[in-house]
C-alpha positions as CSV (number, residue, x, y, z in Angstrom):
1,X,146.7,79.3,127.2
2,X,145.5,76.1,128.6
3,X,146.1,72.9,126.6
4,X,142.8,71.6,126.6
5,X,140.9,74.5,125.2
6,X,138.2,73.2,122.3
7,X,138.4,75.6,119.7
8,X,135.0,74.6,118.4
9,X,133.4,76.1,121.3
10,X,134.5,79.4,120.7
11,X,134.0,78.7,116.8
12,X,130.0,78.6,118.0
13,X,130.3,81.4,119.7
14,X,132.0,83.6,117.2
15,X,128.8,82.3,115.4
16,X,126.1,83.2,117.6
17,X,127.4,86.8,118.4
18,X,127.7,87.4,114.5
19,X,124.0,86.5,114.1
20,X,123.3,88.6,117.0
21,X,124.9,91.2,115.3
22,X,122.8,90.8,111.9
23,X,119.8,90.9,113.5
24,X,120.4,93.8,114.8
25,X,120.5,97.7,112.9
26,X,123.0,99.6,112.2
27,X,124.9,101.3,114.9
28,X,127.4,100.5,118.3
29,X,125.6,97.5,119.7
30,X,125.9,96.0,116.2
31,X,129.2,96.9,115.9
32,X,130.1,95.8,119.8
33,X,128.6,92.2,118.7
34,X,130.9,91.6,115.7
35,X,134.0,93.1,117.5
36,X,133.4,90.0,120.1
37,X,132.4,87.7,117.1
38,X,135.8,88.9,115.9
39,X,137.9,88.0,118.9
40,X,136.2,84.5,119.4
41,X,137.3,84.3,116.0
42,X,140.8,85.5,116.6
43,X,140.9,83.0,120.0
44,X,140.4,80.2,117.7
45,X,143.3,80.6,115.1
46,X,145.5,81.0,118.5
47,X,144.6,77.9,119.9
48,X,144.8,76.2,116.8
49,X,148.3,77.5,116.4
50,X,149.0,76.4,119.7
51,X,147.4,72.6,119.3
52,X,150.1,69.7,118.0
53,X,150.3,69.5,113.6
54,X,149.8,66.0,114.2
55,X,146.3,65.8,113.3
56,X,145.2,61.7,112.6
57,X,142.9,62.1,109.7
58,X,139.9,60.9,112.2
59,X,140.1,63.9,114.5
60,X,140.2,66.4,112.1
């Protein structure tokens, strides 16, 4: 996994595919949305696992 990945990117994507998915009705393209939502969501706890736990209180 690249260094350099911003995990805040995928953060907003995890969001907009999970409000795709609520505005949509029950059924498999609802469910298809939030399983993506889900692994954007999953991609971001990896690459903040991966990401130095130095943090300066500026950045975060």
């Amino acid at each position: 996994m690249p260094e350099d990945w911003d995990p805040e990117r995928y953060k907003e994507r995890a969001k907009e595919w999970r409000d795709r998915a609520a505005s949509l009705p029950e059924g498999r393209e609802r469910d298809a949305c939030v399983t993506v939502a889900e692994g954007y969501e999953r991609l971001v706890e990896l690459i903040r696992a991966r990401q130095p736990s130095c943090r300066s209180p500026i950045s975060g």
